[in-house]
C-alpha positions as CSV (number, residue, x, y, z in Angstrom):
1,X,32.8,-6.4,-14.9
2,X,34.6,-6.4,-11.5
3,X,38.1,-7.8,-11.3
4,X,39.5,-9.8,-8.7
5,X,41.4,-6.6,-7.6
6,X,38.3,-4.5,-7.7
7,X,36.5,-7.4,-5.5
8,X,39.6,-7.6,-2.9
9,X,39.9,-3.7,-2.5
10,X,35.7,-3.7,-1.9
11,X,36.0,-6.1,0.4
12,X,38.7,-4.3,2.7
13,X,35.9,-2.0,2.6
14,X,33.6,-4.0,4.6
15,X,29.8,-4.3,5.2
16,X,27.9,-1.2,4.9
17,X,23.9,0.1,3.7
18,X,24.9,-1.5,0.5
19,X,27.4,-4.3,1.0
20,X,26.8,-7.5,2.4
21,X,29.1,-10.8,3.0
22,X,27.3,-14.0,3.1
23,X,27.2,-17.5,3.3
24,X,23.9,-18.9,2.4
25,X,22.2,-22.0,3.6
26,X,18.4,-21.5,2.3
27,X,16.4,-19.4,0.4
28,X,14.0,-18.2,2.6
29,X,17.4,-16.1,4.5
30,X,18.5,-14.9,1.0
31,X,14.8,-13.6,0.1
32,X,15.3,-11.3,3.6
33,X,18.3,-9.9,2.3
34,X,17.0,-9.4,-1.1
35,X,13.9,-7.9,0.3
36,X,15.9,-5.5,2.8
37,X,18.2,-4.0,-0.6
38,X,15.2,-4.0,-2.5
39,X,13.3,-2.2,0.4
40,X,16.6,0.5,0.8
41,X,18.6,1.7,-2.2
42,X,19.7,-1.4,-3.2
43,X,23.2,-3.0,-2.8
44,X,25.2,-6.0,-3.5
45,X,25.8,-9.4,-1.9
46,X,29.3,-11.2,-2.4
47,X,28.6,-15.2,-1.4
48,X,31.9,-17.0,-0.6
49,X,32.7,-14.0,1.9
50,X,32.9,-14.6,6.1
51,X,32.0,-11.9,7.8
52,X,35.6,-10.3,8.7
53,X,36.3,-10.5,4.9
54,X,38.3,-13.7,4.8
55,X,37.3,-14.8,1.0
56,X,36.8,-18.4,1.3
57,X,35.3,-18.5,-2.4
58,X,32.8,-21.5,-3.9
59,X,33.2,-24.1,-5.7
60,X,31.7,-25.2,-8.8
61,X,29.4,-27.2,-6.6
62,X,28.6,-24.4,-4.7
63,X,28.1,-22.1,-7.5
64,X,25.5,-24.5,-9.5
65,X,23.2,-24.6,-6.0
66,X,23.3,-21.4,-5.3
67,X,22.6,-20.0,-8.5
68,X,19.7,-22.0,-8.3
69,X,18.8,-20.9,-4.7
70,X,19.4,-17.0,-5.6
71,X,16.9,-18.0,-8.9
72,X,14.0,-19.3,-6.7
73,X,14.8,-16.7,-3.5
74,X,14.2,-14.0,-6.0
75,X,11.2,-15.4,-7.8
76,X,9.7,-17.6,-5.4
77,X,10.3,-16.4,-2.1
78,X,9.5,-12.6,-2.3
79,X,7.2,-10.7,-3.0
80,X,7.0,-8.5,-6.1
81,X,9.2,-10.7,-7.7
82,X,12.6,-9.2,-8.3
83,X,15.0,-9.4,-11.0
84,X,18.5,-9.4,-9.8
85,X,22.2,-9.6,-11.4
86,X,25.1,-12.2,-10.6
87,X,28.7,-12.2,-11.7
88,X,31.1,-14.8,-11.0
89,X,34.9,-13.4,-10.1
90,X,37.9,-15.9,-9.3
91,X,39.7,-15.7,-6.9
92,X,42.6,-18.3,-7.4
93,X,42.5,-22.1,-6.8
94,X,39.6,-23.1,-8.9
95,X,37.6,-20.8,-6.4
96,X,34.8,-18.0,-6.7
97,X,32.9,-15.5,-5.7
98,X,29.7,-15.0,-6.7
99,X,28.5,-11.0,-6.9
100,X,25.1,-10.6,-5.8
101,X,23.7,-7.2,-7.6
102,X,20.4,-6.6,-6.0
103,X,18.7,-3.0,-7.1
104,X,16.9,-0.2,-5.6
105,X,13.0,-1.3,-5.9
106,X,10.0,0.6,-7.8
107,X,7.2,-2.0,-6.3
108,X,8.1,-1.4,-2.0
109,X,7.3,-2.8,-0.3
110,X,9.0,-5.7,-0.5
111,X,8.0,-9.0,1.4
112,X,9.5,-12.4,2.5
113,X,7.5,-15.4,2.3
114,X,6.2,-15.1,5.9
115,X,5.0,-11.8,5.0
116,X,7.9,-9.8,6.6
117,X,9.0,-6.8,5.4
118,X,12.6,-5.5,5.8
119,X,15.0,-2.8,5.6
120,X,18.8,-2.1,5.7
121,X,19.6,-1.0,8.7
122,X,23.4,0.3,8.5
123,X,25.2,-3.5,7.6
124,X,23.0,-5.8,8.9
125,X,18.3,-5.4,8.3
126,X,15.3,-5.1,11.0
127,X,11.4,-5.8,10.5
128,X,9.6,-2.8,9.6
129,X,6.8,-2.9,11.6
130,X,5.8,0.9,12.6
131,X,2.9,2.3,9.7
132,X,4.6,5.6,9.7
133,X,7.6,4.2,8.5
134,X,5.7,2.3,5.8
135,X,3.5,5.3,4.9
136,X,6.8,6.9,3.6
137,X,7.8,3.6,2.0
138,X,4.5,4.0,0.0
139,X,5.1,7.7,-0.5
140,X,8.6,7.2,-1.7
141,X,7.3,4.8,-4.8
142,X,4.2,7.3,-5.7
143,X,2.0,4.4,-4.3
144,X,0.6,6.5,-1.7
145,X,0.0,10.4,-0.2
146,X,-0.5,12.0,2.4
147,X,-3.8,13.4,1.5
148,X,-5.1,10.0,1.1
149,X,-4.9,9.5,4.9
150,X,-7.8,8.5,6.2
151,X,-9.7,10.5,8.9
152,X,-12.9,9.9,11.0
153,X,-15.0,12.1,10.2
154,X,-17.8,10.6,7.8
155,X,-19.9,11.9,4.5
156,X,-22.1,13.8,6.6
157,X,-19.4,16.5,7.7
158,X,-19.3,17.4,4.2
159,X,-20.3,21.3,3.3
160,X,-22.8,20.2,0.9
161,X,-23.5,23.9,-0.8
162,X,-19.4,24.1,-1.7
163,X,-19.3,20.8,-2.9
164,X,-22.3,21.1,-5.1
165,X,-20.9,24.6,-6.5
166,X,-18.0,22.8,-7.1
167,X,-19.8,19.9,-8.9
168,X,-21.5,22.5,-11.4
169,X,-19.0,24.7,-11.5
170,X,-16.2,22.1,-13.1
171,X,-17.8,19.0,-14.0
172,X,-21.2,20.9,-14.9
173,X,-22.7,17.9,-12.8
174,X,-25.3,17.7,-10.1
175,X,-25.5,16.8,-6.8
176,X,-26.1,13.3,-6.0
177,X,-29.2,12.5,-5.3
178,X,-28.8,9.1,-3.0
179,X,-26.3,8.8,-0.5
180,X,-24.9,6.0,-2.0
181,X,-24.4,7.9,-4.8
182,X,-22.4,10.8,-3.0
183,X,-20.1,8.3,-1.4
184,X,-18.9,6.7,-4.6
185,X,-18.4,9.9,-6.3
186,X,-16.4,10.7,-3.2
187,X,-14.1,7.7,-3.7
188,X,-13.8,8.4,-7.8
189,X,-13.0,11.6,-6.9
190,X,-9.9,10.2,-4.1
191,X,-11.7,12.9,-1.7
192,X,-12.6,9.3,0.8
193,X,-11.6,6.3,1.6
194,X,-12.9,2.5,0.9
195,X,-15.1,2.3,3.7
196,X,-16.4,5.9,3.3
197,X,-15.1,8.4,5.0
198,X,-13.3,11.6,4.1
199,X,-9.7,11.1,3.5
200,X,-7.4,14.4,4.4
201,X,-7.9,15.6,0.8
202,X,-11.8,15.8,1.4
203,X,-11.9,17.4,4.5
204,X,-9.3,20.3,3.9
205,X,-11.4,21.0,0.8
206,X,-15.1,20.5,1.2
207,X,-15.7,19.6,5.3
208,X,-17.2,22.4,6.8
209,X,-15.3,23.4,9.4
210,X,-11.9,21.3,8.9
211,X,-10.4,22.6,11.9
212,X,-13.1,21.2,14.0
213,X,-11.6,17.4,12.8
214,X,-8.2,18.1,12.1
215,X,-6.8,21.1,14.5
216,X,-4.0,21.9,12.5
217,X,-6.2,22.7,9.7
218,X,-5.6,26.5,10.3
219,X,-3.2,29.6,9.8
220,X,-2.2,32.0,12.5
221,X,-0.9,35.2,10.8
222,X,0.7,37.9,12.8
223,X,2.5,41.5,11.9
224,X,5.0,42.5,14.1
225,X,6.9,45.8,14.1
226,X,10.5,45.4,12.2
227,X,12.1,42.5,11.8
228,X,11.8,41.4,15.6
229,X,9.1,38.8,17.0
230,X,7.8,40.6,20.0
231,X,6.4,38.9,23.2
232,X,3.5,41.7,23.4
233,X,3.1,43.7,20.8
234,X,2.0,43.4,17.4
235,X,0.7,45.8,15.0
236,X,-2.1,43.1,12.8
237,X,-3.2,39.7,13.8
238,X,-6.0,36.7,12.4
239,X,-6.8,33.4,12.5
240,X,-8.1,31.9,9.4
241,X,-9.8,28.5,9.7
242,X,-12.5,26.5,7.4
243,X,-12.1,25.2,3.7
244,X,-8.9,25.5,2.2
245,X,-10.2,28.0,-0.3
246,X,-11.6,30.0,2.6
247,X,-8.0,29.8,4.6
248,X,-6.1,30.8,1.0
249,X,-8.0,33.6,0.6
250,X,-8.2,34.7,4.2
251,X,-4.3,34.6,4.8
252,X,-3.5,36.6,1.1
253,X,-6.1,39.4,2.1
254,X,-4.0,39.4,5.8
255,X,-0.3,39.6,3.2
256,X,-1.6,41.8,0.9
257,X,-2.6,44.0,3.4
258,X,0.4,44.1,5.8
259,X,2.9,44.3,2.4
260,X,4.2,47.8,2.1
261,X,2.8,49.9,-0.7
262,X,5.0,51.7,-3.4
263,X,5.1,54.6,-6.4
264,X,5.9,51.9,-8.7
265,X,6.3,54.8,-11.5
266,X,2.4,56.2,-11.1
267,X,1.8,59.5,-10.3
268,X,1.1,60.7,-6.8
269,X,-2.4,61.0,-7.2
270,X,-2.5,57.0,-8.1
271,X,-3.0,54.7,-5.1
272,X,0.6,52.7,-4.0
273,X,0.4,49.1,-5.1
274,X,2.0,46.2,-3.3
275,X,5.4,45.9,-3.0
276,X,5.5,42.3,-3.7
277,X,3.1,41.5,-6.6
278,X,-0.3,39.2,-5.7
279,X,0.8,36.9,-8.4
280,X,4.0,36.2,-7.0
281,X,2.5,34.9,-4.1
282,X,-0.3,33.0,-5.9
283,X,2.0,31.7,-8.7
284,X,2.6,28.3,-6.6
285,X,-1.9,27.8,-5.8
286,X,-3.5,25.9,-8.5
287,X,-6.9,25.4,-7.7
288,X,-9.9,24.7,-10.4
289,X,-12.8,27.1,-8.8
């Protein structure tokens, strides 16, 4: 429970990310601050506070309406539904403050009635409007990745052969016969999107040439000589593009052979082995081929 000294020396504090003074008029402006904590990390509202901290308090009037108004704000007026915590604290003269517990939400985004969405912004919210900024909203609840982004390049840029070898050689399952077919395995699979085209996921694994979509889709490996990056002169150097099985393989066979070989214990006649282990370097890559 928080005290009327704890409540005075918070205040003194005043607004930040997670505290908020507030004299409410209607729901609709409560569910915007509720959605913006809910959006954030969550945070707490004190109603019967001005804005420079002058703790005017409620009455019981006051109190009655807007424990009904905080009631329908959070139920009614945004959306997910959010469950939130009051607490009553006196502070002299038959007056309170009400504390406004609002928590850190697991269903973001969250939404006003007008369909606004909102975050805390140091003390005060803005509109999030950009779809980066709610792409990472998404990713922060598990509700969305970044493989799943969609791309342009359609069914047809699939490398058939791989992903039939794939099909047989982990689900011991054809090919699909119709394209129809293909695309909804696709989709079951979360290798494409909803209206049928390869998401990242599918094209870094089965497109066939990946880089020709997505240019980033490639590794540039270079040795140099010592421990300096030279502007001329290298000693080993390859690109590796295609499938991401392709590109793995390609850029351990470029380590493996750049890695400096030791005894290890063997006699002199045995061949050096690598310095660094290969399964040190693969222990991170699970793939099921």
């Amino acid at each position: 429970m928080m005290s009327p000294k704890k409540l005075k020396a918070q205040i003194a504090l005043g607004e930040d990310s997670r505290c908020h003074f507030r004299h409410i008029t209607n729901a609709d402006s409560l569910a915007a601050e509720m959605a913006a904590f809910a959006n954030s990390e969550g945070g707490t509202i004190f109603l019967g506070v001005d804005d420079d901290g002058t703790l005017k308090g409620l009455d019981k009037a006051d109190v009655a309406r807007l424990n009904q108004l905080i009631s329908n704000a959070a139920s009614q007026n945004v959306r997910s539904p959010l469950t939130v915590q009051t607490e009553n604290v006196s502070v002299g003269k038959d007056r309170v403050v009400i504390v406004l517990s609002i928590p850190r939400g697991v269903d973001k985004p969250y939404f006003d009635r007008n369909g606004v969405i909102w975050l805390k912004s140091g003390s005060d919210k803005r509109r999030v409007n950009s779809r980066e900024e709610l792409r990472r909203m998404f990713q922060s609840v598990d509700l969305f990745h970044a493989d799943e982004l969609p791309t342009k390049a359609g069914i047809d840029k699939l490398d058939r052969l791989r992903f039939r070898d794939f099909l047989q050689d982990v689900y011991q399952q054809p090919y699909p016969e119709s394209p129809a077919q293909l695309q909804k395995l696709l989709q079951n699979m979360n290798l494409a999107t909803d209206d049928g085209m390869l998401n990242l996921a599918g094209v870094l694994l089965f497109a066939e040439h990946p880089e020709w979509i997505k240019p980033l889709f490639i590794i540039k490996a270079i040795r140099y000589p010592g421990n300096e990056i030279h502007v001329s002169e290298y000693l080993d150097t390859e690109d590796f593009a295609g499938p991401l099985q392709k590109v793995f393989e390609g850029a351990m066979a470029f380590v493996m052979r750049n890695l400096r070989k030791v005894q290890a214990g063997q006699s002199v006649n045995a061949p050096g082995v690598p310095e660094i282990p290969a399964v040190v370097l693969r222990s991170c890559w699970s793939m099921p081929w």
